[in-house]
N, C-alpha and C positions, 0 to 999 in steps of 0.2 A: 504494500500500500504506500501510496506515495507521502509526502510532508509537506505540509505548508510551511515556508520562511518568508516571515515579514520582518523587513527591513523597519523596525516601530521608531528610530529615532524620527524621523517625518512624517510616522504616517497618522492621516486625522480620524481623532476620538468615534466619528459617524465610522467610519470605516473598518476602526480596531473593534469597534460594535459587533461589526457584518460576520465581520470574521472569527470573531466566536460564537457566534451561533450558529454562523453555515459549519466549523468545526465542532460543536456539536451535536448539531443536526445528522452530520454525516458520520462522525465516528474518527475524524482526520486529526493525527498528529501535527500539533501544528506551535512553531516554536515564534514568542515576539525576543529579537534580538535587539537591544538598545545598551549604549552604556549610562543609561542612568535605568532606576525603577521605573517599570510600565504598573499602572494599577490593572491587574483581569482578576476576572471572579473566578472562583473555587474550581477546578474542572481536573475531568482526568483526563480529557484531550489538549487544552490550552498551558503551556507553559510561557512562563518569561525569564530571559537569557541575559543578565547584565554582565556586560562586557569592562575592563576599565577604559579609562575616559581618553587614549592614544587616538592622533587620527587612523580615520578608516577600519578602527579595533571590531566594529560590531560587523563591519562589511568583511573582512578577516576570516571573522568567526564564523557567519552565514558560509563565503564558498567555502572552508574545510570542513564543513557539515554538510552539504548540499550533494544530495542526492541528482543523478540522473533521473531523469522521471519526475524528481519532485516540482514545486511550483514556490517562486521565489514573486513576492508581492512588496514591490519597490518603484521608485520615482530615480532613485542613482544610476543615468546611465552603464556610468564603467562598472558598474558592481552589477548591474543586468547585461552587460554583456560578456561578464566571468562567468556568470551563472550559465547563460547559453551555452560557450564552451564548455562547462562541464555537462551539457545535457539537458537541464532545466528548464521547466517552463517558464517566463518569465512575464507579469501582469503589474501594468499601474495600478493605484488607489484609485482610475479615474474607468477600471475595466477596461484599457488599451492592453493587447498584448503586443511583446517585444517578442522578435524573433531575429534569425540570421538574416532575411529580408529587409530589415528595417533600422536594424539596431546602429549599423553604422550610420548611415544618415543622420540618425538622431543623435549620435555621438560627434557628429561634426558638424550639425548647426549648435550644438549647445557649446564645441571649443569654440564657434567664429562667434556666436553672443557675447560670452565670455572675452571673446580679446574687444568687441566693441564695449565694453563694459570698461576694460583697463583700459583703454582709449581713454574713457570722460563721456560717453556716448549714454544717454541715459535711455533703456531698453526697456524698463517694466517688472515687473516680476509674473508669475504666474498669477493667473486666475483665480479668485477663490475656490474652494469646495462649495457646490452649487449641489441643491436636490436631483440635478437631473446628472449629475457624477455619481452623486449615492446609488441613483436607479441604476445606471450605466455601470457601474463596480458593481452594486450585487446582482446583479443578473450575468453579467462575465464571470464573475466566479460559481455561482447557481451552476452553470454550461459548466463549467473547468473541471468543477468536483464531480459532475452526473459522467463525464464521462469518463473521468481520472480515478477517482475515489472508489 
């Protein structure tokens, strides 16, 4: 059976929601990796993994844990596309999946952002988390676990 890893230091409170309940609903091992305390409720499926506080420590932890097969739920390019190479499914908070199709693209407009950023160039940041991202995540993962789980 496969694992869910969530990448918890970004991911939001609606969505750390989703995912313990579709982890419980389904019976799936599923681990939140952060280097500080994640608050989850009591579960024999939900764990939380605090890493110490080094960059990139919890992203570390996730790929030398990280199953082929399993499903890694994160917004960090590079650390979703470690995951691919090892095999892993890999899904935003927003229910976008990343794969070998896409990943690099999306790792190279986020370096050319990034340098117009160190430029002085003011870019924006992300979106918020909108109700129709909640629907759009938990219904990608609903799909992920019906046919993975």
């Amino acid at each position: 059976m496969p694992s869910l890893w969530v990448d918890a230091d970004a991911c939001p409170k609606v969505a750390r929601e989703i995912i313990v309940r579709a982890a419980e609903r389904t019976a799936t091992p599923t681990w939140f990796v952060a280097n500080h305390a994640i608050p989850l409720p009591p579960s024999k499926w939900v764990r939380a993994l605090a890493v110490s506080h080094g960059f990139d420590a919890a992203d570390n932890e996730i790929v030398a844990r990280l199953a082929a097969g399993d499903l890694l739920i994160t917004s960090d390019l590079p650390l979703a596309m470690e995951a691919i190479d090892k095999g892993a499914a890999v899904m935003t908070t927003r229910g976008e999946m990343l794969d070998r199709s896409n990943i690099r693209a999306r790792v190279q407009m986020r370096d050319f952002m990034e340098t117009l950023r160190a430029s002085g160039e003011h870019t924006g940041g992300p979106k918020g988390y909108a109700d129709t991202d909640r629907r759009e995540f938990a219904n990608a993962l609903d799909r992920w676990l019906a046919k993975n789980a």
